[in-house]
C-alpha positions in Angstrom: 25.5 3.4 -18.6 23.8 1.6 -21.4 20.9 3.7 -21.2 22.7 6.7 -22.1 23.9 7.6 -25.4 24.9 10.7 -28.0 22.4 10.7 -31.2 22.5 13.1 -33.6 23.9 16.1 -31.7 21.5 15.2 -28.7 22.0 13.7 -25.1 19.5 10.9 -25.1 18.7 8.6 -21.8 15.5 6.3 -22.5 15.0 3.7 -19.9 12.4 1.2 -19.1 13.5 -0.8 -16.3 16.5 -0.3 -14.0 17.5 -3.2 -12.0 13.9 -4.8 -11.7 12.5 -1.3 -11.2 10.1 0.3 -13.8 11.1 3.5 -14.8 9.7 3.8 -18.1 11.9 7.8 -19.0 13.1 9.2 -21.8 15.5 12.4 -21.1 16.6 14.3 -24.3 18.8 17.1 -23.7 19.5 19.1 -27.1 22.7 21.0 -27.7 21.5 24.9 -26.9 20.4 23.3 -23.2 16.1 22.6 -24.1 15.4 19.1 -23.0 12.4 16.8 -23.1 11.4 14.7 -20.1 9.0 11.9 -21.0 7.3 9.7 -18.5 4.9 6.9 -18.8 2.9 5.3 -15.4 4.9 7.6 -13.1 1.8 9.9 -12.2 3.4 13.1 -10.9 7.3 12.0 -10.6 8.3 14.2 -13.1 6.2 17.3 -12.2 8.4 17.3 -9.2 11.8 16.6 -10.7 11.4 19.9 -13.0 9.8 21.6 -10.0 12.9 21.0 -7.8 15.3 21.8 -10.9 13.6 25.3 -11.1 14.5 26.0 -7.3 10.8 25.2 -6.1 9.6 23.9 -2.7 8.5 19.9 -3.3 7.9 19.1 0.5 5.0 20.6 2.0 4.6 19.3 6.1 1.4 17.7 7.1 -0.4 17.1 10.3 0.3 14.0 12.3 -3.2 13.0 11.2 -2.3 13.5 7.7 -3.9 17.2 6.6 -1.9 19.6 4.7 -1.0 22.5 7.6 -2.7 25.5 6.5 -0.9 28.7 5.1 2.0 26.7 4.6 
């Protein structure tokens, strides 16, 4: 993976495009198990990916007609 590479103690993935696809994400995972999670133009892409991480719900179901169903 050229993206991904060991600097100074620290797990670092920074990409910008992946095969044609903009990604634009920089992952730096430190040695005691903090990382950073930096996105640019990805609007809430990364709010989810720490979401599911944690063990949340992402997925909500919708109506056919496209409203959220209520008390779910």
């Amino acid at each position: 993976m050229r993206h991904l590479r060991y600097e100074r103690g620290r797990l670092v993935c920074e990409t910008d495009y992946v095969r044609g696809r903009m990604m634009k994400t920089d992952v730096t995972v430190f040695p005691d198990g903090r990382f950073t999670l930096t996105t640019t133009n990805r609007g809430e892409a990364a709010s989810r990916w720490v979401a599911q991480i944690q063990g949340k719900k992402v997925l909500r179901p919708v109506r056919p007609g496209g409203g959220e169903v209520v008390g779910e």
